[in-house]
C-alpha positions in Angstrom: 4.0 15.2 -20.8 0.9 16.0 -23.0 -2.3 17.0 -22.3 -3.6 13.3 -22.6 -0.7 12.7 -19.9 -2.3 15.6 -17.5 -5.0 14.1 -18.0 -4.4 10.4 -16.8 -2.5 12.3 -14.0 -5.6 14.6 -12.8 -7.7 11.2 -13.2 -5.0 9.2 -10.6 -5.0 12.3 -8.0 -8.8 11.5 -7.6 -8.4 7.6 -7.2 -5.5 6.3 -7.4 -6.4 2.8 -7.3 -9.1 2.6 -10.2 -9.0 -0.4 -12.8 -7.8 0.8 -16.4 -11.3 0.5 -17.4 -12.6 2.9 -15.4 -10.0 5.4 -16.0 -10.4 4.9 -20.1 -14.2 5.4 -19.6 -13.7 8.5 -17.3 -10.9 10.0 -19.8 -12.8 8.6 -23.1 -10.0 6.3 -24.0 -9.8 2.6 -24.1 -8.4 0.7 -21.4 -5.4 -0.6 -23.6 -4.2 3.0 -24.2 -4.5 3.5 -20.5 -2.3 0.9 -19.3 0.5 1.9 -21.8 0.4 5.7 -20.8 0.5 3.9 -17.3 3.7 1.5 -18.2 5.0 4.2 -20.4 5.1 6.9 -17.8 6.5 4.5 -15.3 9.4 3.1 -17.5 10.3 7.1 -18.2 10.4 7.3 -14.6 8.1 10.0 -14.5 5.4 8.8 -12.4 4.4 6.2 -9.3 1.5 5.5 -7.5 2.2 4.8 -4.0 1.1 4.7 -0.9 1.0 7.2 1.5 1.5 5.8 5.3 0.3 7.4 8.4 3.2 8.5 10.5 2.3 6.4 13.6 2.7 3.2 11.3 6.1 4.3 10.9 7.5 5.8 14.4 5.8 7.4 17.8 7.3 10.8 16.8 6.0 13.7 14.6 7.8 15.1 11.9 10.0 17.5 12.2 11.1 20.4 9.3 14.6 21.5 9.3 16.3 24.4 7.4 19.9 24.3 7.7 22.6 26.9 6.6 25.8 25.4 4.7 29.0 27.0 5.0 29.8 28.9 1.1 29.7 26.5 -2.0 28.7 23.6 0.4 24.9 22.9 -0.2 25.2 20.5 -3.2 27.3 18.3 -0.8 25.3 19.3 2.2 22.0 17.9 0.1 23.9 15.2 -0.6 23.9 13.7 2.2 21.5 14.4 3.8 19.6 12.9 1.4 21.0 9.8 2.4 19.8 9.6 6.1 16.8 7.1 6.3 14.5 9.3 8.6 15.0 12.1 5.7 11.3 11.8 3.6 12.0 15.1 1.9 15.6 17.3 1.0 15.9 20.2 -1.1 18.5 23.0 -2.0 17.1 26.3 -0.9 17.3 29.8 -1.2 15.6 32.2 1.4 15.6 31.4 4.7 18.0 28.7 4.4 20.6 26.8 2.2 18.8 23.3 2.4 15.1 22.0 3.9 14.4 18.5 4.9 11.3 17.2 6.2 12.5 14.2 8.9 10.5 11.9 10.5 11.8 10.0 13.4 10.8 7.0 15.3 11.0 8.8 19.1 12.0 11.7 20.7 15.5 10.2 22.0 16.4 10.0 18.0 15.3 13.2 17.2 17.7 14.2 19.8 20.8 12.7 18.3 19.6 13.6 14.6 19.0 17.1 15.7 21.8 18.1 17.5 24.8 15.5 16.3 24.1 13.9 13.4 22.9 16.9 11.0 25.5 19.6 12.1 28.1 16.7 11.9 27.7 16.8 8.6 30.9 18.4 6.6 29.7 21.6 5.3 26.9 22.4 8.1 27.2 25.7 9.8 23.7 26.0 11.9 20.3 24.0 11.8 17.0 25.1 13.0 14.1 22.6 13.6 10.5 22.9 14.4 8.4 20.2 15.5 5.2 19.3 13.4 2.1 19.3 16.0 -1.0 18.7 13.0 -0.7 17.7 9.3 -4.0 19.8 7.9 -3.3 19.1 4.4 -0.8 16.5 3.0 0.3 15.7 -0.9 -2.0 13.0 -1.4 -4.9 16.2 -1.7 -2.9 18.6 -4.2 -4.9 18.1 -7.4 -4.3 19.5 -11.2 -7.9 20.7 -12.0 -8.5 19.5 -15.3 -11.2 17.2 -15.2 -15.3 17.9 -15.5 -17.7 17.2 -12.9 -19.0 14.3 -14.2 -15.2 13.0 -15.0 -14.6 13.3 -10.9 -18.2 11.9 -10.0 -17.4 8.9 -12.1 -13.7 8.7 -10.5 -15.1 9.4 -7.1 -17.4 6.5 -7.3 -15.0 3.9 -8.0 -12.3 5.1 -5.2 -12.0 2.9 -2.4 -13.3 5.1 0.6 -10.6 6.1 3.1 -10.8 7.1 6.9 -9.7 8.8 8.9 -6.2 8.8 10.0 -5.5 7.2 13.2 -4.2 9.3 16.2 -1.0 8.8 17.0 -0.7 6.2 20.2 -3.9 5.0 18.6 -2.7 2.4 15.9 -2.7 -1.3 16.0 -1.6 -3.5 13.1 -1.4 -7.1 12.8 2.1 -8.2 11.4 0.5 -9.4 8.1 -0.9 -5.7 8.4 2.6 -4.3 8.2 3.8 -6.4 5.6 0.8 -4.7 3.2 1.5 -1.8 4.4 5.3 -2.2 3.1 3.8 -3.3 -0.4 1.2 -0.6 -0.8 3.9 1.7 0.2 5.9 0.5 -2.8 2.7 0.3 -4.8 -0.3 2.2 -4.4 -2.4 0.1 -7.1 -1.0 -3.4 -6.2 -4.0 -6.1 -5.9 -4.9 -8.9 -3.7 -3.7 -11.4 -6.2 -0.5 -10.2 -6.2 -0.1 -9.1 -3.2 -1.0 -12.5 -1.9 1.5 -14.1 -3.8 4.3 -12.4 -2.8 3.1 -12.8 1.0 1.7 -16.2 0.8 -1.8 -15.2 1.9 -4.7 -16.2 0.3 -6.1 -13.6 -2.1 -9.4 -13.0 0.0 -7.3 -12.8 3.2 -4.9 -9.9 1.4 -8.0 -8.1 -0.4 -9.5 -7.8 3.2 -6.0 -6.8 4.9 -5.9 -4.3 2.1 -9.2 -3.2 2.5 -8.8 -2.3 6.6 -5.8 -0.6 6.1 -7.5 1.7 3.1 -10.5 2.3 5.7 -8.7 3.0 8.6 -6.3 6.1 6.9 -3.3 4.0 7.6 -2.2 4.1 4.2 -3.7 6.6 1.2 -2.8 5.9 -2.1 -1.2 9.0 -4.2 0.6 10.0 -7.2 4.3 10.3 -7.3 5.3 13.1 -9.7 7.1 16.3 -9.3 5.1 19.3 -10.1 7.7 20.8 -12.3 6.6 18.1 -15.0 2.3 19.1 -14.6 3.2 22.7 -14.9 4.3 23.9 -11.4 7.9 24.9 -11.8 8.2 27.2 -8.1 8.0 25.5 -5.2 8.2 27.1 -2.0 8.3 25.9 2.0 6.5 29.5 3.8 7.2 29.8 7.1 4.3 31.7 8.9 4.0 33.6 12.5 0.7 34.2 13.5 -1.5 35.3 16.8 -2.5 32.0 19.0 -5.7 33.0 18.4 -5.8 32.7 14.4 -3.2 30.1 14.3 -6.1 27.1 13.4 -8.4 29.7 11.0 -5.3 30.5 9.0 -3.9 26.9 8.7 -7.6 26.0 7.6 -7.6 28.4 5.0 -4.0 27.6 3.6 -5.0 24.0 3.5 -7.9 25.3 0.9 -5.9 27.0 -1.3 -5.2 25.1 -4.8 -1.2 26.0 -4.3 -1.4 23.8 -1.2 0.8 20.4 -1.3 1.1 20.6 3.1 0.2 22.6 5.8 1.0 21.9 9.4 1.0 23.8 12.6 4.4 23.8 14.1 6.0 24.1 17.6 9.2 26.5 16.8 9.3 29.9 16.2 7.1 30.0 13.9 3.2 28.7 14.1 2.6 27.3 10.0 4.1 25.9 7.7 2.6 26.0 4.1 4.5 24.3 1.4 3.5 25.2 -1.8 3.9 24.9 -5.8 3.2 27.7 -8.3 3.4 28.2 -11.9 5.1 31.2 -11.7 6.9 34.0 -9.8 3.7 36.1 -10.6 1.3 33.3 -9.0 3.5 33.2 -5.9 3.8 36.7 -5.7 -0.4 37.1 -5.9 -0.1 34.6 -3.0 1.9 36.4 -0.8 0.5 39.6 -1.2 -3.0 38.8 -2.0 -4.6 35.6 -0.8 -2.1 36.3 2.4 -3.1 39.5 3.4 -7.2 39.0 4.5 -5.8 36.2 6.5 -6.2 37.5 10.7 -3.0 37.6 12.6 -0.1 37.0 10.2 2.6 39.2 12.0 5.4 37.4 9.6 6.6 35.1 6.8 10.0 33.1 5.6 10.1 31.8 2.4 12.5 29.0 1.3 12.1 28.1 -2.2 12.9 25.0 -3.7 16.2 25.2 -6.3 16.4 21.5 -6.4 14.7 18.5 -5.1 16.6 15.5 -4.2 14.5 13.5 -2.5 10.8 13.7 -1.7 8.9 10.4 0.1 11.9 8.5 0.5 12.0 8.7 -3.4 15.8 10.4 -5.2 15.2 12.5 -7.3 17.2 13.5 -10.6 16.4 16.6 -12.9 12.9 15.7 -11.9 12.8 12.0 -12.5 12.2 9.4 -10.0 15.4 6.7 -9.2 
């Protein structure tokens, strides 16, 4: 990718859905060269916009993360298929605290159960699992941004965003049917339109632009970039497992959320309190985050770190040497 490339990129993180016109006039291009960097990108299968649903739109579970250990020379295969299950939104080879990570989620508690504890260490190759249940999301993907752009770049972007709400608590969603069928196209495609949207659900394009518009509002779905952060510039990833005091657990999760290496925080229920999954351009960056930006933070008493050999799959998209399939 070039810098014109990162550019179009750090213009998308900020709004995802913008015409080509207002991107060229943000980036100083013209909107012809921005739809073929767009199509060009795409056809490479380098980059996606989709959408970004709210879990309670897809099950009445959280999330859970789970590091499992392969027995030796297993964990390509292990990966493998795991990568395959359908409640699997992320799976990466590992080294650290375990051989492979997967971020699941699951539609109720009785499936987590049997994906847990039979499914996952039925898998040829698994020789322990370890899972810990995701209790708040303070920071998810669709926030990471490349800072590249001037102020007046991200006011302009800013102002032509559609505005999104607050995510729904979980119990707390109701959606129409013709709400859930958007929400399976803007899933596909972040930057779909009403047009043709409508056409493909036989609505009427003012009934889909306003069923598009609610779901924007309400945080049910958030548009994002799809493109692994190898490709910007980020070549270390890492999933950090941290233990901290009850009483600093929310402070510290705060803080994490803030810091520019942060893709997703969550506090956990496990034996550890927060998970911070990061990207880094370097050992050196990663190593000034551990020992630097880590150590002010109150009550840290430990840390696992996983990081990321390969990703194989990461929201529901495969990944191959980087490339969306």
């Amino acid at each position: 990718m070039n810098e014109a490339d990162l550019d179009l990129v750090a213009a998308l993180q900020v709004a995802p859905r913008a015409s080509a016109a207002v991107l060229a006039e943000a980036l100083d291009m013209s909107a012809s060269t921005v739809g073929r960097r767009l199509a060009r990108l795409a056809e490479q299968r380098i980059l996606r916009v989709i959408g970004q649903v709210e879990w309670s739109a897809r099950a009445k579970g959280n999330p859970r993360h789970v590091w499992v250990t392969t027995q030796p020379g297993a964990a390509g295969r292990v990966a493998h298929a795991l990568a395959q299950l359908p409640e699997a939104q992320l799976v990466a080879e590992t080294s650290g605290r375990s051989d492979v990570y997967l971020a699941a989620h699951l539609r109720d508690r009785a499936e987590a159960r049997e994906l847990l504890t039979e499914r996952i260490p039925g898998v040829p190759g698994v020789a322990g699992t370890h899972s810990e249940l995701v209790l708040r999301a303070l920071t998810r993907a669709d926030s990471w941004r490349l800072h590249r752009l001037g102020d007046d770049q991200l006011d302009l972007l800013a102002r032509a965003e559609e505005p999104a709400g607050t995510p729904p608590r979980p119990g707390d969603l109701r959606v129409s049917e013709d709400e859930r069928r958007v929400i399976g196209l803007l899933h596909e495609d972040g930057r779909i339109n009403a047009a043709e949207a409508g056409r493909v659900l036989g609505l009427s394009q003012s009934t889909t632009y306003r069923l598009i518009q609610s779901i924007l509002r309400r945080g049910i779905v958030r548009p994002r970039v799809e493109v692994e952060p190898a490709l910007l510039g980020y070549g270390l990833e890492a999933v950090i497992a941290l233990t901290i005091s009850p009483g600093a657990i929310q402070p510290v999760a705060e803080e994490l959320a803030r810091h520019p290496s942060a893709r997703y925080v969550s506090i956990v229920a496990g034996t550890t309190s927060v998970i911070h999954q990061g990207v880094f351009r370097n050992e050196d960056e990663m190593a000034d985050f551990l020992t630097r930006d880590l150590a002010p933070l109150p009550g840290i008493s430990a840390l696992q770190v996983s990081v990321v050999l390969r990703m194989l799959r990461r929201y529901w998209i495969h990944r191959e040497d980087g490339l969306l399939t």
